[in-house]
MDTraj code that builds the backbone (N, CA, C; nanometers):
import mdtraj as md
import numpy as np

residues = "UNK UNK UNK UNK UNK UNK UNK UNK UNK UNK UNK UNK UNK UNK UNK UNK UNK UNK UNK UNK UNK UNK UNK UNK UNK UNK UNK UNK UNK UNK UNK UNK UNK UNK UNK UNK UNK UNK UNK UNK UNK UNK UNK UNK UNK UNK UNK UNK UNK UNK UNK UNK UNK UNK UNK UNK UNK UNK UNK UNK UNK UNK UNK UNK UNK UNK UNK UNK UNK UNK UNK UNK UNK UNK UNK UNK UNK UNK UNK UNK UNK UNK UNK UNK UNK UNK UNK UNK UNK UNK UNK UNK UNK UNK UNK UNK UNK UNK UNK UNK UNK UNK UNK UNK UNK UNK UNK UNK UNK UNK UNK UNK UNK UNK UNK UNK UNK UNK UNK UNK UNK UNK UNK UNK UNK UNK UNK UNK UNK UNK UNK UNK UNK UNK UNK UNK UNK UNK UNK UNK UNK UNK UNK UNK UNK UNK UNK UNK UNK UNK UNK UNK UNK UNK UNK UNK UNK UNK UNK UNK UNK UNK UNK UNK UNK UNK UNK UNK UNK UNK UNK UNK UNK UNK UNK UNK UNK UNK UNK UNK UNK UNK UNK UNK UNK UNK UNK UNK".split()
xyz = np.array([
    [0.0855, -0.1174, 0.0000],
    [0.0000, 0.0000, 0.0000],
    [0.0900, 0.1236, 0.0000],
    [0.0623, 0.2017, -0.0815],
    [0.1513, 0.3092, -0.0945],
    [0.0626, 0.4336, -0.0041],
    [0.1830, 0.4942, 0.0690],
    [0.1547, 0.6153, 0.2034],
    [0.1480, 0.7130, 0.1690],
    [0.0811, 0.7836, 0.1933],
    [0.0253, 0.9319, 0.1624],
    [0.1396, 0.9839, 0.2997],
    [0.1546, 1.1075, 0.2820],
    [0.2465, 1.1730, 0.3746],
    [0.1057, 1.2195, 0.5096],
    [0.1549, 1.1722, 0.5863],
    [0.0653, 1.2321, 0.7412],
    [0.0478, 1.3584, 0.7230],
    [-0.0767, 1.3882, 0.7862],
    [-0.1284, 1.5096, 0.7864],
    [-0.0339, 1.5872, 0.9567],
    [-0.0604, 1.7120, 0.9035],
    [0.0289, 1.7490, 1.0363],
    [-0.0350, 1.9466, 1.0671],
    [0.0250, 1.9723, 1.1951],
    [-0.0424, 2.0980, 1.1919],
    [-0.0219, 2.1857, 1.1193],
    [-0.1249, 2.2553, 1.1064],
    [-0.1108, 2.3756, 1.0209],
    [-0.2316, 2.3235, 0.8656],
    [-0.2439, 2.2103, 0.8499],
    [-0.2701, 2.1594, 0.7488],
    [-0.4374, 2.1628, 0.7559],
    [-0.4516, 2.1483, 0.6163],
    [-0.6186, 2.1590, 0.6455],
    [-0.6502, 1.9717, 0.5696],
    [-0.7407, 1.9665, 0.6619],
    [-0.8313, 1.8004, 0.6463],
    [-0.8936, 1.8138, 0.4730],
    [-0.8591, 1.6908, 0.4552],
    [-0.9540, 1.6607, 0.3243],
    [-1.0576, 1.6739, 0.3053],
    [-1.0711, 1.7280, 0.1761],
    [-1.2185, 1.7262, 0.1847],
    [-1.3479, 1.6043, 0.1276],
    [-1.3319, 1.5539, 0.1475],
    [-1.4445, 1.4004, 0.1075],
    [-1.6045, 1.4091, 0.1594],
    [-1.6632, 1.3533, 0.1034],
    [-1.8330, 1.3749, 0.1076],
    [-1.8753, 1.1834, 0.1647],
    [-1.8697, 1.2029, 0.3348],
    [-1.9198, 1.0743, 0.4221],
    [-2.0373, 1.0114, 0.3614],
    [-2.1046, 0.8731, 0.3537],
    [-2.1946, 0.8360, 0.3336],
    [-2.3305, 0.7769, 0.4584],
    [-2.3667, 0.8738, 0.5518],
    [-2.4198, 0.8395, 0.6701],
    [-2.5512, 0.8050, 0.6098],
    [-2.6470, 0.7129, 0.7672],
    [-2.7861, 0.7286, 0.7666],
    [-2.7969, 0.8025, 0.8919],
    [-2.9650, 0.8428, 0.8591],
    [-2.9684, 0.9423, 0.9482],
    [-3.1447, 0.8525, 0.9527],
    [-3.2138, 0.8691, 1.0858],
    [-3.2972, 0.8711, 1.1390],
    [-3.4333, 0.9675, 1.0511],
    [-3.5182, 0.9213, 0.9846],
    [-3.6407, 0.9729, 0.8886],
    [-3.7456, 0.9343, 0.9485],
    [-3.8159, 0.9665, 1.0337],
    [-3.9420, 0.9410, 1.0423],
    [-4.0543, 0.9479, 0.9655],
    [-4.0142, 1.0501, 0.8739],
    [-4.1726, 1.0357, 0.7495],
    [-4.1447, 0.9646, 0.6405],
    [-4.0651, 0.8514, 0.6587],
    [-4.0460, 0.7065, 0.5528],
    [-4.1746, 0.6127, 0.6220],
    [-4.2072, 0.5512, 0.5655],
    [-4.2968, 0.4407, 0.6359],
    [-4.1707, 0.2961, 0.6408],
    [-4.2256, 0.1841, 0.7150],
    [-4.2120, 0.0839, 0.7538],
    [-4.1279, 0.0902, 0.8650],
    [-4.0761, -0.0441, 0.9112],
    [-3.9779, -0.0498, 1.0315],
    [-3.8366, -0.0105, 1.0379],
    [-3.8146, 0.0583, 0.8877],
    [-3.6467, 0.1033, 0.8830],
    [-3.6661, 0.2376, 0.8202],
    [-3.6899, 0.3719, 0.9278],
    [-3.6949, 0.4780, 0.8621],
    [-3.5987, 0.5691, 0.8762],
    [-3.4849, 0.4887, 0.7795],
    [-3.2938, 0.5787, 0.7920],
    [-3.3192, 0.5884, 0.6029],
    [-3.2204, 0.7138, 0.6260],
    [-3.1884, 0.7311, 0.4524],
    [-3.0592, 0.7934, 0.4410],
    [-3.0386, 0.7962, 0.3623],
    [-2.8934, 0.7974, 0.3233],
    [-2.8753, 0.9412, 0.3247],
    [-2.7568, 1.0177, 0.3857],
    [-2.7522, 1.1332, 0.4261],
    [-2.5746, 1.1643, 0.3830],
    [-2.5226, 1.2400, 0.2770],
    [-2.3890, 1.2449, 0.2310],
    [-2.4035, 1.3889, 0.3306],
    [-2.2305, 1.4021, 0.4382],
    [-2.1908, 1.4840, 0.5063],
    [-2.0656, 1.5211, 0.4067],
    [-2.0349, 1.6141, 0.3937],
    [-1.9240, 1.6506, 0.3640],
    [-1.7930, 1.7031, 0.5103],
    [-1.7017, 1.7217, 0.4784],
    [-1.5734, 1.7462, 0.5849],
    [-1.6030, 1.8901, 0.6389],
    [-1.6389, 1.9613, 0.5416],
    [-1.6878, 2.1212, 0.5889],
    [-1.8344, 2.0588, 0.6966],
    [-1.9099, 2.0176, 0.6567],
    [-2.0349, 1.9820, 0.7768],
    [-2.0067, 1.9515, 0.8746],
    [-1.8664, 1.8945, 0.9184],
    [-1.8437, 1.8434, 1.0392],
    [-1.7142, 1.9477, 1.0582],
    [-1.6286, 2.0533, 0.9655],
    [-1.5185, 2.0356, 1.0705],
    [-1.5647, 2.2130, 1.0007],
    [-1.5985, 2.2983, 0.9361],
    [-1.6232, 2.4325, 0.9419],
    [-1.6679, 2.5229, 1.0098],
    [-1.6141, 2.6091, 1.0453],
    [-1.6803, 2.7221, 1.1623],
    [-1.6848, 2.6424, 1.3026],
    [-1.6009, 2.5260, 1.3279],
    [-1.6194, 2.4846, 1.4509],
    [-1.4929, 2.4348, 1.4932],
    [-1.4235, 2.4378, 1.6108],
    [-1.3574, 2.3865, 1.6633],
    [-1.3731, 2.2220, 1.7300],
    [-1.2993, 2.1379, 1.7485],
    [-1.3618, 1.9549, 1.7235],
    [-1.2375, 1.8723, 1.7930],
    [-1.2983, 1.7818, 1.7963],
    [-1.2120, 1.6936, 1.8272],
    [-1.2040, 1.6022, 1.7701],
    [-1.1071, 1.5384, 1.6364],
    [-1.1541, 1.4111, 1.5883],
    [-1.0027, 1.2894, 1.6479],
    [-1.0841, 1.1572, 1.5970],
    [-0.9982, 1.0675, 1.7021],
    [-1.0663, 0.9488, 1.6156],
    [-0.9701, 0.8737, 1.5666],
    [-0.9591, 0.7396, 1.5066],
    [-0.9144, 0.6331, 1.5604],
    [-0.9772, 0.5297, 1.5373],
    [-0.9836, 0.3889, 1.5573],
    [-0.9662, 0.2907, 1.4634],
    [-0.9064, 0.1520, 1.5348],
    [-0.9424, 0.0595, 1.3838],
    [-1.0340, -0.0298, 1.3573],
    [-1.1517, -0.0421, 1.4488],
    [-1.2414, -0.0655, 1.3963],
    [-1.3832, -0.0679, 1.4901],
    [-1.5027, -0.0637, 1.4570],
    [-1.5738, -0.0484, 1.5408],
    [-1.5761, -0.2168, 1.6283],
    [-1.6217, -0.2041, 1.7627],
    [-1.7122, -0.3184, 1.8578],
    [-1.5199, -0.4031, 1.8572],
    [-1.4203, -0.3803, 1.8460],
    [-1.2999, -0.4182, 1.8683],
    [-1.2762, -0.3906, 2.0621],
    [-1.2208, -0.5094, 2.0720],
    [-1.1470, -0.5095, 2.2027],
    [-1.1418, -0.3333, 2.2777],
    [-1.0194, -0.2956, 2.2557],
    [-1.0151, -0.2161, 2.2720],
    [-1.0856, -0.0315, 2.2300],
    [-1.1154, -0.0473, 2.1225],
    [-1.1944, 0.0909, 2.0950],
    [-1.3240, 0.0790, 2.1523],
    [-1.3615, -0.0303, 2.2225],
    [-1.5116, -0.0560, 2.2105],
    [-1.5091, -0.0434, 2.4105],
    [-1.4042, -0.1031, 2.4509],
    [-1.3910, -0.0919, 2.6030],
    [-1.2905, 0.0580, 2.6733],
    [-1.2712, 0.0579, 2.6006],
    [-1.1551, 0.2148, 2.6476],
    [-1.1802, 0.3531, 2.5716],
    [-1.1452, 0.3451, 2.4293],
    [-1.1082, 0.4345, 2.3651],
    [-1.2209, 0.5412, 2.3788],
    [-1.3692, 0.4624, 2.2850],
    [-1.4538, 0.5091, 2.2738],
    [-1.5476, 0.5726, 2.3964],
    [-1.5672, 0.5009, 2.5107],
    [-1.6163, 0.4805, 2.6151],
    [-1.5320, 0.6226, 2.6833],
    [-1.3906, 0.6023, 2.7084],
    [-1.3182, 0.6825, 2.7181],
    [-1.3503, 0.8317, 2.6990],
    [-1.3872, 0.8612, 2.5700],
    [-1.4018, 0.9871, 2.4793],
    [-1.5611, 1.0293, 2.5481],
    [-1.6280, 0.9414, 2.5863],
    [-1.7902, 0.9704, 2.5926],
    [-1.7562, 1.0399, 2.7600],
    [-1.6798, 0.9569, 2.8316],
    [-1.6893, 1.0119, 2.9153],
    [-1.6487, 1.1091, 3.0365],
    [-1.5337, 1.1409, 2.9238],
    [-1.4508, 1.2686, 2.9055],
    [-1.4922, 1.3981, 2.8822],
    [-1.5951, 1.3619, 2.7981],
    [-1.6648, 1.4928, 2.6712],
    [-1.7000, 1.5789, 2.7721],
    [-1.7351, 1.6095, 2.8697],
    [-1.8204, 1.7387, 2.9334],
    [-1.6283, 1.8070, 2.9491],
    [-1.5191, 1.7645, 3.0078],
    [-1.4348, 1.7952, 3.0062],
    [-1.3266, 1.8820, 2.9056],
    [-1.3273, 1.7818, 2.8130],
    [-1.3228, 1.7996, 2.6701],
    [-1.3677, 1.9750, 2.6027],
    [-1.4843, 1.9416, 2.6557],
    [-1.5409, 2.0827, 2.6005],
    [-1.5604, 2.1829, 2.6358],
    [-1.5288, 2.1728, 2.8378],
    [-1.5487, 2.2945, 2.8858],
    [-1.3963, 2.3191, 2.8701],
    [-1.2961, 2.3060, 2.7576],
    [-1.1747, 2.3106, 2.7103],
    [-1.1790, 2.3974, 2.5502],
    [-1.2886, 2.4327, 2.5385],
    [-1.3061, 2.4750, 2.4237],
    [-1.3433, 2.4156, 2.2973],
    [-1.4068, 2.2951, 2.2746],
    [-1.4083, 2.1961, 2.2096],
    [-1.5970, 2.2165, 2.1846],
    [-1.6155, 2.2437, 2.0370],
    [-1.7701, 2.2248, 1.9744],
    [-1.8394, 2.0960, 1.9781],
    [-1.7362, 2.0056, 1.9333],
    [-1.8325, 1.9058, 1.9396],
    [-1.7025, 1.7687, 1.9255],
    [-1.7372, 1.6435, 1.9606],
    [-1.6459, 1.5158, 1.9518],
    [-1.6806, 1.4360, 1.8605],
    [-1.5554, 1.4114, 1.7538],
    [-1.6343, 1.2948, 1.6375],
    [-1.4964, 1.1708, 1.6807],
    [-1.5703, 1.0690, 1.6439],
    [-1.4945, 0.9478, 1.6443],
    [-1.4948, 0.8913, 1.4979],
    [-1.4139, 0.8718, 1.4048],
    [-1.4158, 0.8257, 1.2770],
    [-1.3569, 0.6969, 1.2665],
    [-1.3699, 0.5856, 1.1950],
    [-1.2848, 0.4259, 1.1862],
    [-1.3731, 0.4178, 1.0638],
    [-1.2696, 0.2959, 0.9682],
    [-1.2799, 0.3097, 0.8450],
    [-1.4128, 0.1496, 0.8831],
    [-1.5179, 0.1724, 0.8598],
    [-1.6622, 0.1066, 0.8881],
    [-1.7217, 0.1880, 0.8250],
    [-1.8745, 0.1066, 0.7946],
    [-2.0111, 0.2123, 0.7040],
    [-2.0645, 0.2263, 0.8328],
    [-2.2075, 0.3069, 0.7280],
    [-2.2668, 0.3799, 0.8652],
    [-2.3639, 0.2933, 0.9404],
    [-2.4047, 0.1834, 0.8844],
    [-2.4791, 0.0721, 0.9318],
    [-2.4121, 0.0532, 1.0578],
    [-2.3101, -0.0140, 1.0218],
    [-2.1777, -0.0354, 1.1641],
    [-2.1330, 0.0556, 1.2661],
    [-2.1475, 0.1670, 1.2471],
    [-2.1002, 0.3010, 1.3179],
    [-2.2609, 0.3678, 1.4098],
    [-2.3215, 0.3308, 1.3139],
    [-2.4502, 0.3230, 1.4220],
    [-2.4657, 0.2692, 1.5322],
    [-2.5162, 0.1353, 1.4714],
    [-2.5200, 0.0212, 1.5580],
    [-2.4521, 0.0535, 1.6814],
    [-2.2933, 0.0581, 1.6312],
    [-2.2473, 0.0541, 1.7687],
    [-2.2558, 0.2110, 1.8564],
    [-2.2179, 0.2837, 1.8001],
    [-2.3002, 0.4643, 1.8767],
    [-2.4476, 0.3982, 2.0089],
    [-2.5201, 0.3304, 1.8842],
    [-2.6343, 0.2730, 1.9962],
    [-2.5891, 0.1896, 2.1122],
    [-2.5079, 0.0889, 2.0964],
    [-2.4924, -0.0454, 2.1455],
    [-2.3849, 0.0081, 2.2775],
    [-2.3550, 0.1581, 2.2820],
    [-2.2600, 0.2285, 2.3691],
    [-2.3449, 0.3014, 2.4216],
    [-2.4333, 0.3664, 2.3764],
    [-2.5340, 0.4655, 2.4553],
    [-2.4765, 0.5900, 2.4431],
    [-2.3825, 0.6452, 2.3339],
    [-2.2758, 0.7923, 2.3284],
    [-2.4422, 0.8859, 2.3305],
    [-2.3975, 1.0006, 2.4045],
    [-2.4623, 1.1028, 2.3852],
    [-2.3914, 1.2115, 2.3069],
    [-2.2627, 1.2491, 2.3902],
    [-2.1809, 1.3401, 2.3197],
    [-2.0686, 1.3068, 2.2585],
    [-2.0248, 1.1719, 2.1658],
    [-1.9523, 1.1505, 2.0856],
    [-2.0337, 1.1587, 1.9614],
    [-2.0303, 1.1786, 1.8410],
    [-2.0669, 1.1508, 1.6996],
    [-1.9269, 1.0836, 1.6236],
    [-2.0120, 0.9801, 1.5949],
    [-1.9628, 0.9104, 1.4814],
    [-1.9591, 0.9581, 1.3665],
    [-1.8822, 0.9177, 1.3032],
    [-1.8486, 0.9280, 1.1608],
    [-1.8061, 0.7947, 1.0685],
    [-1.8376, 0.7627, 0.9615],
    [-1.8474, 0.6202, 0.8720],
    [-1.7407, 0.6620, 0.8181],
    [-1.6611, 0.6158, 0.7818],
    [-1.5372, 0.6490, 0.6761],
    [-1.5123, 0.5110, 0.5925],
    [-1.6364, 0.4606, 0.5341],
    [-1.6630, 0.3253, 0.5235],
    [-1.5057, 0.2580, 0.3927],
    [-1.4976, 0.3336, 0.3195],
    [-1.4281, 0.3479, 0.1667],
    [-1.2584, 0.3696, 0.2272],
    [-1.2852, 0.4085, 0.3365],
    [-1.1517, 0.4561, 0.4268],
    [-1.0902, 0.5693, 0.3396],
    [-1.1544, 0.6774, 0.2363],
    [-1.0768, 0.7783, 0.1805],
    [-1.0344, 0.8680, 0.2423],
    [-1.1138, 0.9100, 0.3338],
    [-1.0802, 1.0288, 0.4353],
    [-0.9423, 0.9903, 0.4934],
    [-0.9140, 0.8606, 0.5646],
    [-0.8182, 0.7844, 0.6691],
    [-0.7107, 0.7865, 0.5611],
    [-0.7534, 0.7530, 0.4162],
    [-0.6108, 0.7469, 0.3864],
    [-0.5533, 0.9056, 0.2939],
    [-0.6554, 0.9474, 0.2926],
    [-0.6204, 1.1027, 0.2544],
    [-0.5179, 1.2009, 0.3566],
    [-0.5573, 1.1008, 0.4673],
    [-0.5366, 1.1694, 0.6346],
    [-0.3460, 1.1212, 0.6293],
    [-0.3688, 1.0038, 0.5333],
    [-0.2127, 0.9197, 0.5573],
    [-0.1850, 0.8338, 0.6718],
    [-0.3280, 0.7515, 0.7484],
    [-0.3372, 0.6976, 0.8451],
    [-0.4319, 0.5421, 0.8208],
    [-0.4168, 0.5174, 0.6326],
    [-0.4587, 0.4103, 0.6297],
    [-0.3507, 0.3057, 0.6196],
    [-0.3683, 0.1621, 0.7393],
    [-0.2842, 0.0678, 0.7053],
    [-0.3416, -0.0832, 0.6852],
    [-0.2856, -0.1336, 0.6541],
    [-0.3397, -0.3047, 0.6780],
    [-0.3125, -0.3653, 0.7815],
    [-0.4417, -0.4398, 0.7935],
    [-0.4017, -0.4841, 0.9379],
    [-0.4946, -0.6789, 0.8715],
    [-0.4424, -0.6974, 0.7566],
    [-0.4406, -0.8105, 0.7066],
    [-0.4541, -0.9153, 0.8120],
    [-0.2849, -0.8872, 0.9016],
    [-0.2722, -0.9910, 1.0149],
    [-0.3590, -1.0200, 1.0609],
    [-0.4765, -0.9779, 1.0890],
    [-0.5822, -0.9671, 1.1989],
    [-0.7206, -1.0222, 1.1450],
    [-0.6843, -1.0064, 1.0093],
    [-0.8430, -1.0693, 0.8933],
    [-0.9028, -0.8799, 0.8903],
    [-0.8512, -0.7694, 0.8924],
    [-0.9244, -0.6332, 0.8819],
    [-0.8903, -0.6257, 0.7736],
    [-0.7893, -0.6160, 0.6737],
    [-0.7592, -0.5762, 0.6006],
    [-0.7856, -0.4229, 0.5929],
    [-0.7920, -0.3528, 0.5240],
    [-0.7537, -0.1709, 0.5455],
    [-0.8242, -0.1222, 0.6029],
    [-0.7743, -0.0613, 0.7362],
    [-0.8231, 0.0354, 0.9038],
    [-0.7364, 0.1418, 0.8872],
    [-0.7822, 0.2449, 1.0002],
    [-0.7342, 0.3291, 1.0591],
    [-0.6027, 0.3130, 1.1502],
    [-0.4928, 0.3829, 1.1350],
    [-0.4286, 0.4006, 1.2580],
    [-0.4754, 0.4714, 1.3467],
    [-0.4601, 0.4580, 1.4863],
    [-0.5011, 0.5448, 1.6217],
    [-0.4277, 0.7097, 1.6018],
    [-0.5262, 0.8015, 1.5459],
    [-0.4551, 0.8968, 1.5849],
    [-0.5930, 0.9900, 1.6255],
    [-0.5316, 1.1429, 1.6640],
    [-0.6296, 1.2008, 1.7154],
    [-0.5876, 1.3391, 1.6586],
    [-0.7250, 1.4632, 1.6307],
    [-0.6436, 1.5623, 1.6365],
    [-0.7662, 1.6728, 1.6782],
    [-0.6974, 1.7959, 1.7182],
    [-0.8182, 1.9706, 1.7027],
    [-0.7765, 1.9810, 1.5958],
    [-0.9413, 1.9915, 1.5589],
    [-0.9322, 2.0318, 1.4208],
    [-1.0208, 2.2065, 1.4580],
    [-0.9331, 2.3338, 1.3761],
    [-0.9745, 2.4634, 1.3852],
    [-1.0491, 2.4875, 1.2827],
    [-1.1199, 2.5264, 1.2589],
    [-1.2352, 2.5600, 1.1058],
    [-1.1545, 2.4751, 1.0014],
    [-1.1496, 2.3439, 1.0274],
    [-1.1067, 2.2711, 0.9444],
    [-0.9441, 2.2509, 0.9371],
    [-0.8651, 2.3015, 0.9878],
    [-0.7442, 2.3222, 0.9830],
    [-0.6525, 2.2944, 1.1190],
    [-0.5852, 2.1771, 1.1358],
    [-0.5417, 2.0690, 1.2190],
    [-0.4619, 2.2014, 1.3035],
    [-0.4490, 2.1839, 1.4422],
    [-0.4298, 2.2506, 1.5403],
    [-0.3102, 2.1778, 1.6402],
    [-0.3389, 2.0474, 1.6626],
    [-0.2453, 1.9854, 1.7341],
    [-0.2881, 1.8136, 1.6898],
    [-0.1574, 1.7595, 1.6525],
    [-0.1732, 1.6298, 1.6778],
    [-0.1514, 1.5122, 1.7051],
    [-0.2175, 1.3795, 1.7415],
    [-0.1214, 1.3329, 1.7921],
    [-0.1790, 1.2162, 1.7202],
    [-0.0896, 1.0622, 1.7461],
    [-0.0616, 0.9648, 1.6819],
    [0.0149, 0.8504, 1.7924],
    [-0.0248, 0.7615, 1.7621],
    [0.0046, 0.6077, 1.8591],
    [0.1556, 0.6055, 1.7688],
    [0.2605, 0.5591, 1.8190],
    [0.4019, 0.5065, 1.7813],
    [0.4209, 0.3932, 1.6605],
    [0.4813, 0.4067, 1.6113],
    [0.4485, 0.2127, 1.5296],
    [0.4177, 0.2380, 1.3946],
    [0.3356, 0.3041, 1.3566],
    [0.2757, 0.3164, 1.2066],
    [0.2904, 0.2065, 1.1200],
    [0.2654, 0.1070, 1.1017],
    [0.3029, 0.0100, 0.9974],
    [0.2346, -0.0736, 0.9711],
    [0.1930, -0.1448, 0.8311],
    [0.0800, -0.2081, 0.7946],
    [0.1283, -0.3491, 0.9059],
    [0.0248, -0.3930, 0.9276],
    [0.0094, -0.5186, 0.9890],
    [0.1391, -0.5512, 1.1271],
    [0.0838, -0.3870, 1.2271],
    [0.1306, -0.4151, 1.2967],
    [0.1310, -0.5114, 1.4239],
    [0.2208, -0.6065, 1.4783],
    [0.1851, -0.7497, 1.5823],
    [0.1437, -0.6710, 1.7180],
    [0.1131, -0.4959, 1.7386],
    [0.0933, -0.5147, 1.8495],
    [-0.0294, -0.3465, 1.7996],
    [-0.1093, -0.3419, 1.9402],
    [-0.2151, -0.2223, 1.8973],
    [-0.2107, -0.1237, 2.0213],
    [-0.0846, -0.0332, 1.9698],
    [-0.0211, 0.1003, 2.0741],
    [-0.1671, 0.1418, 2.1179],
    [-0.2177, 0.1808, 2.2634],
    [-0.3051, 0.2966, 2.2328],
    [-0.2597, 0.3802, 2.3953],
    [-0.2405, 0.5170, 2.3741],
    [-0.1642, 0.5917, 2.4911],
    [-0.1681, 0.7216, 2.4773],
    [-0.1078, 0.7377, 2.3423],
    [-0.0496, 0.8869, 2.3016],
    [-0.2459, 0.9699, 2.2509],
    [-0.3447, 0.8871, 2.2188],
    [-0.4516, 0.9407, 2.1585],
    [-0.5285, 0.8793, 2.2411],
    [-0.5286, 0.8813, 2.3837],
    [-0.6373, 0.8578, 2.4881],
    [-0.6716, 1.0143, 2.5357],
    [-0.8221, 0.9675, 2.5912],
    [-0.8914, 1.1287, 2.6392],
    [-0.7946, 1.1934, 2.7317],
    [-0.7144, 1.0666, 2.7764],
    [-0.6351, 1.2251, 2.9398],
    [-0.4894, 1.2629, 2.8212],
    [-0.4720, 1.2016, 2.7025],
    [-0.3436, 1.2736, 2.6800],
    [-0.3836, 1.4160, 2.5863],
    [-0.5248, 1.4068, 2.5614],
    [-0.6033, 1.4929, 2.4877],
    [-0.6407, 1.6309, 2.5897],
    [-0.7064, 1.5548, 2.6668],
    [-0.7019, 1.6372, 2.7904],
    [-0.5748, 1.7295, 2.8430],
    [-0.4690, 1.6572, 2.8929],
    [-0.3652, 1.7563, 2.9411],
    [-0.2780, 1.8409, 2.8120],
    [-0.2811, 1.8037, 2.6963],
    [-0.1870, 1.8997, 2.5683],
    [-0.3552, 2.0408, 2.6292],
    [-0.4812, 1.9954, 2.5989],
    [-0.6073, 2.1277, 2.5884],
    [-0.5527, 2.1755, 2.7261],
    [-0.5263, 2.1550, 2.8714],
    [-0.5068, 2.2091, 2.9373],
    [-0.3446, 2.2915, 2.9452],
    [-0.2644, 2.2548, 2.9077],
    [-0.1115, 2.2928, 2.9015],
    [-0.0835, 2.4077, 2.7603],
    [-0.2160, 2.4039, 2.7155],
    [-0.2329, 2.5285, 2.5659],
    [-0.3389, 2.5911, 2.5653],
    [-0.3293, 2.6802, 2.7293],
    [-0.4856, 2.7985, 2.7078],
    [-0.4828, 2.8422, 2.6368],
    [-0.3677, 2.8901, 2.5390],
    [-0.3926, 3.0261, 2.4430],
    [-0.4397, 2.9611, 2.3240],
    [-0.4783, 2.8153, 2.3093],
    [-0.5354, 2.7616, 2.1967],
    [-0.7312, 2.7245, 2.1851],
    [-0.7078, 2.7969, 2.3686],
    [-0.8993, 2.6692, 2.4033],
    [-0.9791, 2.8168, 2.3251],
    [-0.9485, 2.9508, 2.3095],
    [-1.0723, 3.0180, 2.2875],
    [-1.1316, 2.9381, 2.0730],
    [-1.2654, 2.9424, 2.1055],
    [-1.3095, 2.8744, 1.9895],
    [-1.3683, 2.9717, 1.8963],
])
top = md.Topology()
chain = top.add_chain()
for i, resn in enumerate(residues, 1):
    res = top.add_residue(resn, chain, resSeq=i)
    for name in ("N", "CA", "C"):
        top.add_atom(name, md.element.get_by_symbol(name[0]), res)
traj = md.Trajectory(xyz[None], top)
C-alpha cells in the first residue's frame, strides 16, 4: 500500500463527502434511515472539534476504552473549548450506528469512513491483514480549527500489519492535558 504523507499541523483536512444514515421518520415501515452524504466542511467548518480514530468499530479495545473513554470525558473535553467530539474508523454507517447505539454515546458523533478515503487522505490508512481487517485506521487524534489541524497526535508504530495495537499517546487524558497545558489555543 503506498503512504500518503501524514497530515500534520497547520494543514487543512480533506475534503471528502461521508456516506451516513440518518434517522427519517416520514419514511414508512420499520427502517426509517436514509442515506444522508456529510461533507468534511459539515463536520469540521466554523467549529472547533475533536476528531480521534480507531481501527475498527465493537474491537477489544476501541469498544472498552477508547470510545467509552471519549464519551466520558466529553463534558471535560469541552469545557476546554471543544464544539463538538467525532470518532471516525474506516466502517459504514450501518456499523457506526449500531455501535453509537450499542454504547449509549450522547456526546460523541460518529463518523463512517466506510471506503476509508478520508483515513487514507489523512495518511493513516494501514493493513491490518494480520488480523483478517484488512484496510483500518491508525489510532490517531487531532483539534481540528475551522477545518485546519491545530495539534496532533498519533500512537508510535505506524506500519501495515502491525503485531501489536499502541493505544496511549490518543487517549482522552493525553487529549485532555496537551487542551489544558495550551490555554492560548482553548478560545473557539
Amino acid at each position: 500500500m503506498t503512504k500518503v504523507l501524514v497530515m500534520k499541523t497547520g494543514e487543512t483536512v480533506p475534503f471528502v463527502t461521508f456516506q451516513t444514515r440518518v434517522r427519517d421518520d416520514s419514511l414508512p415501515g420499520p427502517n426509517p434511515y436514509r442515506w444522508q452524504p456529510m461533507t468534511s466542511d459539515d463536520y469540521f467548518k466554523h467549529r472547533r472539534v475533536l476528531l480521534f480514530s480507531l481501527p475498527g468499530a465493537f474491537t477489544p479495545t476501541c469498544t472498552t476504552y477508547q470510545l467509552p473513554g471519549f464519551e466520558a470525558a466529553a463534558v471535560g473535553l469541552k469545557a476546554l473549548g471543544l464544539d463538538e467530539i467525532y470518532c471516525i474508523s474506516v466502517n459504514d454507517s450501518f456499523v457506526m450506528n449500531q455501535w453509537a447505539k450499542s454504547l449509549d454515546l450522547d456526546m460523541v458523533q460518529v463518523i463512517p469512513d466506510g471506503s476509508g478515503e478520508f483515513t487514507e487522505r489523512m495518511g493513516m490508512l494501514v493493513r491490518k491483514d494480520n488480523l483478517g481487517f484488512g484496510a483500518r485506521s491508525w489510532r490517531y487524534a487531532a483539534i481540528v480549527n475551522d477545518g485546519v489541524i491545530e495539534a496532533w497526535f498519533e500512537e508510535p508504530g505506524r506500519v501495515d500489519d502491525c503485531p501489536s495495537d499502541p493505544y496511549g499517546a490518543t487517549s482522552p487524558q493525553s487529549i485532555l492535558d496537551w487542551l489544558r497545558d495550551n490555554p492560548a489555543k482553548n478560545a473557539a
